[in-house]
N, C-alpha and C positions, 0 to 999 in steps of 0.2 A: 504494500500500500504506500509507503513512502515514497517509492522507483517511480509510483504513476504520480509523483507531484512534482517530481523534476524537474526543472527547466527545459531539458529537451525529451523529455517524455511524448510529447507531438510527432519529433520527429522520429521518435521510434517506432509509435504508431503506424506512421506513415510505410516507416519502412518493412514493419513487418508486412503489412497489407499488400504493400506492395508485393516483395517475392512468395504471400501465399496464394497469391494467385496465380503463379508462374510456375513455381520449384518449390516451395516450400511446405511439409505438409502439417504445420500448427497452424489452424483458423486465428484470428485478430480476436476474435470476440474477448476471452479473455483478459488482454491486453486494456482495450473498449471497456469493457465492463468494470473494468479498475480504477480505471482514469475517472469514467464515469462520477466512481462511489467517492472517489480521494475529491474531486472539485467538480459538484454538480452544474456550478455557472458557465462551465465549457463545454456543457454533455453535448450540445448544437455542433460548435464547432467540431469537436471529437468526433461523430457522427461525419464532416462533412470529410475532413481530414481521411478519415476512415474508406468514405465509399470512395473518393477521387482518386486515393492512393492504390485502390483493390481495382477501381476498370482500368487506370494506366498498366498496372502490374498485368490486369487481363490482356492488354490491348497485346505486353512483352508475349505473354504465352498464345495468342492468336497467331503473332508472327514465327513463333515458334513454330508450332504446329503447320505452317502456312512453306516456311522458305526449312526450316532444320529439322522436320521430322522423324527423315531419317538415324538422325542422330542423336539427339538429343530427344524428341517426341517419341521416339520407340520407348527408350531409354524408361521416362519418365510411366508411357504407360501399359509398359516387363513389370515395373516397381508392382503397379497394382495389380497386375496381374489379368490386363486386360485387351489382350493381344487375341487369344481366344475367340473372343467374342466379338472381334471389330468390324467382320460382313453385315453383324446382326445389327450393330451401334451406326454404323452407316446406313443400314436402313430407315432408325430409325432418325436420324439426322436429317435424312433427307426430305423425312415428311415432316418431320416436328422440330425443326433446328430450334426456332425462336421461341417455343417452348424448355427446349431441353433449359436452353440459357437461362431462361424465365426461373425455371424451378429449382434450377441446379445452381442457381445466382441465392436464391433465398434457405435455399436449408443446409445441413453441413455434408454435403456431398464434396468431395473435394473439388474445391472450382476451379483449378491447372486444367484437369482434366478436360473440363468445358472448353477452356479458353485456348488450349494445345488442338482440340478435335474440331473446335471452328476456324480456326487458321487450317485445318487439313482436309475441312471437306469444304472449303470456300464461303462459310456462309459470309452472306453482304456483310462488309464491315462497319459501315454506318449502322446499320439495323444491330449489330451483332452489339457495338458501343453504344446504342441508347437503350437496349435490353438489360446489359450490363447496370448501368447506372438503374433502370427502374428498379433489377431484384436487388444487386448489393445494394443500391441506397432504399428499398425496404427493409431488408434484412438489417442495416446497421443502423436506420431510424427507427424502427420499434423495438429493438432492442434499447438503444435510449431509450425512445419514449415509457416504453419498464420503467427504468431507471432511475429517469429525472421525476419519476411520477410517486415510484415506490421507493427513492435513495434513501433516505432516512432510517425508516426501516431495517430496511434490507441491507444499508449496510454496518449495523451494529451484527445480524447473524454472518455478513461474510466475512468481516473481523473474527466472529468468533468461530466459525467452522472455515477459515480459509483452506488451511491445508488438509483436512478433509472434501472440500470440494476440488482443491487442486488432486489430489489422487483418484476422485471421480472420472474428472474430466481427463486425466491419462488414462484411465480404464476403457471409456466412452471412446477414446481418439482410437487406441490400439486395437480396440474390439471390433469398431467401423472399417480397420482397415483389416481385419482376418476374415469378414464378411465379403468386404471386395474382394478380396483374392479368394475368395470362396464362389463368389455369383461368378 
């Protein structure tokens, strides 16, 4: 809680947002949700910080997927395990791109993944960037809006159960990802 009052606490934010949507496989929310608790009067900013950083970070792993797939995009989607499955994923790309984005932008699916497979089946990259900002900037506005709503609260329990929730949430992240290499 301290780390998120920092001074440059923003720009880590930024940062992490950024390569999770590229390379990275820890979600910001965490991050977000701290900064959040520690200084309520920024939760807007932090929010905005948050989505701008996560569609440029997207926009890196479209081009990924788009010009270095072979290299780096295989690479990244061996990791999950989901090479297998890509005649099937291309199908469904092809009929639901701007969906996939939609959905895959708002919950904790890994969103490299989205952002590496629309740079490789082409989807419009304007459409592909203003999808991007609808889900990540819902997914990172109501998750504020929790927060700035219920802070108080909520964060005298995550003061007191923080590192019980941090071992959740590595259970939750590592579990997510034995499922995908499982589907």
């Amino acid at each position: 809680m301290a780390k998120a009052k920092h001074p440059k606490a923003s720009w880590f934010l930024a940062f992490i947002s950024f390569i999770e949507s590229s390379v990275f496989p820890i979600p910001p929310d965490i991050v977000l949700i701290l900064m959040i608790i520690s200084n309520r009067a920024k939760s807007w900013i932090y929010a905005i910080i948050c989505t701008t950083s996560s569609v440029l970070g997207g926009i890196v792993g479209y081009f990924i997927g788009a010009f270095f797939f072979q290299t780096i995009g295989l690479f990244i989607l061996e990791t999950y395990n989901l090479i297998e499955n890509f005649d099937e994923i291309k199908n469904y790309y092809y009929k639901y791109g701007i969906w996939i984005v939609i959905i895959g932008g708002l919950t904790p699916f890994p969103y490299k993944l989205i952002t590496i497979t629309s740079g490789f089946f082409s989807l419009n990259l304007p459409i592909f960037i203003l999808m991007s900002f609808i889900s990540r900037g819902g997914r990172f506005f109501i998750v504020t809006l929790l927060l700035w709503y219920f802070g108080p609260s909520i964060k005298v329990y995550i003061e007191k159960h923080l590192n019980k929730l941090m071992i959740l949430f590595l259970f939750l992240l590592i579990g997510g990802f034995f499922i995908i290499k499982l589907l």
